[in-house]
C-alpha positions, -999 to +999 in steps of 0.1 A: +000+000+000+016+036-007-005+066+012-002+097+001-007+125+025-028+159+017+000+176+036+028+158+020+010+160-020+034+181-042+027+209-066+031+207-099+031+232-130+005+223-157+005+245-190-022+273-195-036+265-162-043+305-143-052+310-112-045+277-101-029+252-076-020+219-091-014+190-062-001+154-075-021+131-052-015+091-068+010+082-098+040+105-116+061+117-093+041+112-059+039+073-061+040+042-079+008+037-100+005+011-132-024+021-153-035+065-142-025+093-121-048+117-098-043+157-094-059+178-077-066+212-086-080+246-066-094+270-086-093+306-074-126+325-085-118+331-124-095+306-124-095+283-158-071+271-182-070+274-217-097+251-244-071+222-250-072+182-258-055+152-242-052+115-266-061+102-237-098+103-218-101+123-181-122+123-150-131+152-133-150+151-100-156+187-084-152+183-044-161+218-035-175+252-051-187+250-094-167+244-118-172+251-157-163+226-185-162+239-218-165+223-249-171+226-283-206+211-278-212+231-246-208+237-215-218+220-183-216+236-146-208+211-123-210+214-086-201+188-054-198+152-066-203+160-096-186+147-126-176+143-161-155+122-183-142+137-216-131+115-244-098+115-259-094+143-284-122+161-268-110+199-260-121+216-229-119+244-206-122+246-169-136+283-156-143+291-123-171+315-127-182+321-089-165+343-063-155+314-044-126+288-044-133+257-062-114+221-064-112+194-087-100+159-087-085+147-122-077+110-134-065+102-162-043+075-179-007+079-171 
């Protein structure tokens, strides 16, 4: 079993991410995973990254405060528990509309 500690979880830089706090919670860097990894991210208020894709599908799951996901087919609003999986290929945008923090749990394919 490998635990990974809240307190101990390191940052890390993802690209055209503003206003943002990136934490590495399972896999990369933080521990030894075979198949995904899991970030966390806090979104200030107007926090967001840019529209982008992945080749590979992700998870999100908000844990506190809203949460935007852009697409080119929408977008969605998605509050606590909620969640959504994009497909691979699929650009999107995260935008913290509301004037409080939000966070976000991603998993995706390593």
């Amino acid at each position: 079993m490998q635990v990974m500690r809240y307190c101990e979880a390191k940052p890390y830089q993802a690209p055209e991410h503003y206003g943002m706090h990136c934490l590495r919670l399972q896999g990369k860097e933080a521990t030894q995973t075979d198949s995904i990894w899991i970030g966390l991210s806090h979104l200030l208020p107007g926090g967001h990254t840019s529209m982008k894709d992945a080749s590979v599908e992700k998870i999100y799951v908000v844990i506190d405060g809203e949460v935007t996901v852009e697409t080119a087919s929408g977008s969605v609003t998605l509050k606590f528990m909620d969640s959504c999986r994009l497909a691979p290929g699929e650009a999107r945008a995260l935008v913290n509309r509301t004037n409080a923090p939000a966070s976000i749990l991603l998993v995706m394919p390593q």
